[in-house]
N, C-alpha and C positions, 0 to 999 in steps of 0.2 A: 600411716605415720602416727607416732603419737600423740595424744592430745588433739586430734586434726587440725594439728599445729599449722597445716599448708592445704588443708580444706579451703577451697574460694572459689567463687565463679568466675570463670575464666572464658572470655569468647574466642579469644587469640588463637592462632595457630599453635600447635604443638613445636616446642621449641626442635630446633634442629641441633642443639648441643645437648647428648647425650654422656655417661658418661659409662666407662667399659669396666663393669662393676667385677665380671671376672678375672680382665687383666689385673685389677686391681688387690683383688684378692689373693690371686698367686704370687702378686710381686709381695703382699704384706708377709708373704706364708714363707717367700722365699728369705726374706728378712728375718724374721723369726725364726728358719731353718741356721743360720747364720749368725744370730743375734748373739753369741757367748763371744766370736770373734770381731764383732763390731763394734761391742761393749768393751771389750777389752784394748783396743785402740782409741777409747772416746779420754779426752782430758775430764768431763764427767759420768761418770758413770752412771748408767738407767737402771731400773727396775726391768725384771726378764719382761720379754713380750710373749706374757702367756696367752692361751686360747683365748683368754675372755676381755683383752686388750683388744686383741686384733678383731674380736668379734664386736666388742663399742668402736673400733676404730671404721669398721665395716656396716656398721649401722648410721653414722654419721656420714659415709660417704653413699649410700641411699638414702638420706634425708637430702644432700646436694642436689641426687640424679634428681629424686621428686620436683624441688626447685626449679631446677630445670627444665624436666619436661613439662613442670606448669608456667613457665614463662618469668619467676618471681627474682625478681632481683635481692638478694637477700643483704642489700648495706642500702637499700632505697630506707628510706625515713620511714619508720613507722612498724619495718622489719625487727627491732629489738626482742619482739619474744620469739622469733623464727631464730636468730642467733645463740637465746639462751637455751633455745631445744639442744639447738647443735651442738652445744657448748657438754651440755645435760647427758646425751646419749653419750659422744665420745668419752664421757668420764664413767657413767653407771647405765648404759646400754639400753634395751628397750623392753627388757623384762619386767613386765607388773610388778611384781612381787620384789625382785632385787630392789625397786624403785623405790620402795615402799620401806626397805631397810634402809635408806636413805635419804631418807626425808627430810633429816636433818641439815644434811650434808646440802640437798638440792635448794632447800628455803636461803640457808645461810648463802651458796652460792647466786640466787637471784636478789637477795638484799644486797651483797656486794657489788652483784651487777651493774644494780642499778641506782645505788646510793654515795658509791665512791665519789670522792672530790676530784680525779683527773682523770681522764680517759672514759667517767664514762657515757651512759646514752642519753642522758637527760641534759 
């Protein structure tokens, strides 16, 4: 994970809710195969679900499985920077480098996070 954002000592059993990171990925691919006539039926319409969507989209859902098989409940108190990972990859995924072309993008998005007057975690 990035950041060892879900690095912790953990004595616990291995969680028994895993998630089927392959299913998951054929169904995003199969959406994506599809995505010009599903967009075209939306009352708004998306940006394509290109390769690199479905790829932050598929990073974020292996940051879940992780969560999972370490036991962490990720809306337990205290969890806020494990949501803003989440938050982080699914927007600019888990490449160093790409991360780092958005740096601005990611500061601004955790000031927001965490500074808003409603909704947010403080």
């Amino acid at each position: 994970m990035h950041w060892n954002i879900f690095a912790q000592e953990n004595d616990s059993q291995p969680s028994r809710y895993r998630l089927d990171l392959a299913a998951i990925e054929r169904s995003l691919r199969e959406v994506q195969a599809d995505f010009e006539k599903i967009n075209a039926r939306l009352d708004s319409p998306h940006d394509a679900l290109s390769d690199e969507v479905v790829s932050n989209m598929l990073a974020g859902y292996r940051c879940i499985d992780e969560a999972l098989r370490l036991n962490i409940d990720l809306f337990m108190l205290g969890n806020s920077a494990r949501i803003l990972e989440l938050n982080i990859l699914t927007l600019c995924g888990d490449d160093l480098a790409k991360r780092k072309q958005h740096v601005a993008h990611i500061q601004a998005t955790e000031q927001r996070f965490y500074q808003q007057k409603t909704g947010s975690v403080t």
